[in-house]
C-alpha positions in Angstrom: 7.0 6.3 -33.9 9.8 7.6 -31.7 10.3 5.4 -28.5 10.9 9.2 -26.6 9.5 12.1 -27.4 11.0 15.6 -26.7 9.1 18.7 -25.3 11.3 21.7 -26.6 9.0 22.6 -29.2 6.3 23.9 -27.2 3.9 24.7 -29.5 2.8 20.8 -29.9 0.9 20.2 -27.3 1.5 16.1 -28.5 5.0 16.3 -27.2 5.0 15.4 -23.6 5.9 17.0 -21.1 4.2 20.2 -22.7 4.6 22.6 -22.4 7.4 22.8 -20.5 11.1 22.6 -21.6 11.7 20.0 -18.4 9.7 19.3 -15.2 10.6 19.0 -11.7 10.4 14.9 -11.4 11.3 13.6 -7.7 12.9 10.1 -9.1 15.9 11.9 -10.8 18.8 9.7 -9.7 16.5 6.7 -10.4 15.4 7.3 -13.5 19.2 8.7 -14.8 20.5 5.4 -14.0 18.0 3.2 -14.5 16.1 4.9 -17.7 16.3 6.0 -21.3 19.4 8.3 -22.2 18.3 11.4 -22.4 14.9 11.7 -20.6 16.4 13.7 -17.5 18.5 16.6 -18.6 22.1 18.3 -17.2 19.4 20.3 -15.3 17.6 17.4 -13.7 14.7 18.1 -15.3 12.5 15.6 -17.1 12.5 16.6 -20.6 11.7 13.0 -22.6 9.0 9.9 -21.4 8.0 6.6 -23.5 5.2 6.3 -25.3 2.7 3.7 -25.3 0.8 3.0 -28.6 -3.1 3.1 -29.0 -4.3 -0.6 -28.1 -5.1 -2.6 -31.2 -8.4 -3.9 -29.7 -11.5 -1.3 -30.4 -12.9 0.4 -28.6 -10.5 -0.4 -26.4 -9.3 -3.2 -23.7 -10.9 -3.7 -20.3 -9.6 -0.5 -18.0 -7.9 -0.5 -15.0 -8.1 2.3 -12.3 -4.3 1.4 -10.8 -3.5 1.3 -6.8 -6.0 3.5 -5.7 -6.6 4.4 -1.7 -9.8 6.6 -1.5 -13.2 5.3 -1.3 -14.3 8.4 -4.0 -12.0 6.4 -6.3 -13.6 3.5 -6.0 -16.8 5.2 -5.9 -16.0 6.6 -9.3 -14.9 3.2 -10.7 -17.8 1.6 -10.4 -19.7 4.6 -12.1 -17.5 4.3 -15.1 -17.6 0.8 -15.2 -13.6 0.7 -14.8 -11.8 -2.1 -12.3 -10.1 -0.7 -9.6 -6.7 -2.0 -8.4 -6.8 -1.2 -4.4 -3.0 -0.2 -2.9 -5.0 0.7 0.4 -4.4 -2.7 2.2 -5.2 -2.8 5.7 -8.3 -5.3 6.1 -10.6 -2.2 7.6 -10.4 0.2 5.3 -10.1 -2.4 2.3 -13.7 -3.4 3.0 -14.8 -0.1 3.3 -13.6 0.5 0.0 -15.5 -2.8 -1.5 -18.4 -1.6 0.1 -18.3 1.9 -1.5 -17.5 0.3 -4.7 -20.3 -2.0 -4.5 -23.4 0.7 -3.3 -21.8 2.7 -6.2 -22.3 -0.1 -8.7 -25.7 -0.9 -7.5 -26.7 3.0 -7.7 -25.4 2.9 -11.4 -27.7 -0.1 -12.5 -24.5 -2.4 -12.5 -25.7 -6.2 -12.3 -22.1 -7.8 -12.8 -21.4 -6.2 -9.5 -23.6 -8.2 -7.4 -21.6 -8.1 -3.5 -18.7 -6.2 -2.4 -15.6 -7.6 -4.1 -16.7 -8.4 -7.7 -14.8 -6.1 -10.6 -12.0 -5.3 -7.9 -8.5 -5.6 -7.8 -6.3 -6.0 -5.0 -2.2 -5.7 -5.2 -0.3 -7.4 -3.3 3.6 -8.0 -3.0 3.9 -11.7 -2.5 7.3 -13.6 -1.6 7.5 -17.4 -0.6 9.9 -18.9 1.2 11.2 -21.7 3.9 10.8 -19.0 6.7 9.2 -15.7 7.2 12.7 -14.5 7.7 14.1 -15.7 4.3 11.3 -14.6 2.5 11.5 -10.9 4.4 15.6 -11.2 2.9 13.7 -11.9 -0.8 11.7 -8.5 -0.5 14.1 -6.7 0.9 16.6 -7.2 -2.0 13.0 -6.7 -4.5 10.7 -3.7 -5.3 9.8 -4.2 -1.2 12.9 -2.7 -0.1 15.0 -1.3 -3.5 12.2 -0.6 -5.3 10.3 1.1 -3.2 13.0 2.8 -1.0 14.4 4.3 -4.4 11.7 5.1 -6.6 8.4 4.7 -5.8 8.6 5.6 -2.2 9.2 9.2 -3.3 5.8 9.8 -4.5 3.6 9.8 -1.6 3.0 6.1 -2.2 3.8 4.8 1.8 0.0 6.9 2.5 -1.2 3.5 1.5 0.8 1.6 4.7 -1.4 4.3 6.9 -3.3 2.5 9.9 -6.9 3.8 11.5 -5.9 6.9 13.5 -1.9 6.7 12.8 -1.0 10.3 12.5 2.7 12.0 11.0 4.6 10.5 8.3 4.7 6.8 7.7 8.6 5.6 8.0 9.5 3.0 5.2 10.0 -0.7 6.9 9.1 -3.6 5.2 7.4 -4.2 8.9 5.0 -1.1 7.9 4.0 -2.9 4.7 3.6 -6.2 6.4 1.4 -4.5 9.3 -0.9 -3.1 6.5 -1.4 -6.7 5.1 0.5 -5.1 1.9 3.7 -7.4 1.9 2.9 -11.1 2.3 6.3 -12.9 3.2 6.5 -16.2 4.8 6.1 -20.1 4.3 3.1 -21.9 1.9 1.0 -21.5 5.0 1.2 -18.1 6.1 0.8 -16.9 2.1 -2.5 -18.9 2.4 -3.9 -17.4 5.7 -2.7 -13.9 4.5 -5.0 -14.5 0.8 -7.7 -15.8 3.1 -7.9 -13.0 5.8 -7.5 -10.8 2.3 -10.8 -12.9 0.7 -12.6 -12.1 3.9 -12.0 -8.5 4.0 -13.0 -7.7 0.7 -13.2 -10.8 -1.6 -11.4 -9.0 -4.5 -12.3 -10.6 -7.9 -8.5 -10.3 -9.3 -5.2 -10.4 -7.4 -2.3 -8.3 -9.0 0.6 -9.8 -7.5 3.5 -7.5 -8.1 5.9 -9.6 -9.2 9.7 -8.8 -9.4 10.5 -6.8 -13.0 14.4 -7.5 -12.8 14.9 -7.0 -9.1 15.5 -10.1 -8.4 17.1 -13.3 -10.4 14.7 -15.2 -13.2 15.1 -18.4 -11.3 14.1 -17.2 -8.0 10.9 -15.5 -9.8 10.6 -18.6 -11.7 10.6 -20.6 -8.4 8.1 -17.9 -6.6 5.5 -18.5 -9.7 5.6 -22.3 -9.9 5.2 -22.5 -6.1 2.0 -20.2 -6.3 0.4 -22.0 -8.9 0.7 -25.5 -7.8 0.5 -24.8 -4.0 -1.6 -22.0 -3.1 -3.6 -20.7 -6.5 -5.8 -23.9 -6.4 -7.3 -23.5 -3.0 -8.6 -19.3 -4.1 -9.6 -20.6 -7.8 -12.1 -23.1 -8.9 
């Protein structure tokens, strides 16, 4: 199988994007410097996207709804029996969303969901330092600040750093993410009071940390993971 495949032939609706020639795609710069040769054209249009095999595992592996903010999302999740991976953060509106999730569940006959929380995700952008302040320097250099300033930041994503009642666009600051209980940068101790006020919001039954894909050096992620499992992961498992 070809890693890209190429949408000029529009009669196969397999090719992707069909059936357009090219798409308007908002990341152009991004993805030009950053992705496969080819996949945005001279006209800065998308024209090529990987492709993901079939799974091996039949019918298929556990699903996961990913970063969703509405509680009709998680409504529909539980309907479907599919885990949903909350980006919606902020501890109010996080519990309203477990609790949707959960009368859902219940209405469908579910008995693996039995309080808000269970068959839940919630991500989370975790960095672990000395200081607040030296962490806040670790996520601005990550998918906190490049990441998110660059790429994903251009596709409506920052609705998800949105307080109760906070009207007009939502600036990018890692201060936004951190008042919506999204980024969690500081010492051993404030990582562990952020998970708890996290556990008591919503009690999640996974945590996706999202953990720096090349952003930042393999020793400094190496360090981040080995500090997280032996100092804080023991007190939230077990």
């Amino acid at each position: 199988m070809d890693q890209l495949q190429s949408s000029t032939n529009t009669d196969k609706l397999s090719e992707i994007p069909s059936p357009y020639a090219g798409c308007p795609w908002p990341a152009v710069e991004m993805t030009r410097t950053l992705g496969t040769p080819g996949e945005i054209g001279d006209d800065n249009l998308l024209h090529k996207v990987s492709v993901v095999p079939k799974p091996y595992q039949k019918p298929h592996p556990k699903l996961f709804q990913a970063f969703f903010l509405s509680e009709s999302t998680a409504r529909w999740c539980a309907r479907e029996g599919i885990t949903p991976v909350m980006l919606v953060s902020y501890p109010e509106l996080a519990r309203r969303n477990a609790q949707a999730h959960f009368e859902a569940a219940q209405q469908a006959g579910r008995a693996d969901v039995r309080e808000p929380g269970n068959d839940m995700g919630g991500l989370r952008q975790i960095y672990i330092a000395n200081s607040r302040q030296e962490a806040l320097e670790l996520a601005e250099k990550g998918i906190p600040g490049y990441g998110w300033r660059t790429f994903w930041g251009h596709y409506g994503f920052y609705e998800a750093f949105r307080l109760p009642g906070q009207e007009g666009d939502i600036p990018w600051t890692l201060e936004s993410m951190e008042r919506a209980h999204y980024l969690y940068a500081g010492t051993v101790d404030d990582i562990k009071r952020k998970l708890a006020e996290m556990v008591e919001a919503c009690n999640p039954s996974s945590l996706v940390w999202w953990i720096e894909q090349g952003f930042s050096p393999l020793p400094v992620v190496q360090r981040q993971l080995e500090i997280f499992s032996a100092k804080i992961m023991p007190e939230f498992v077990g």
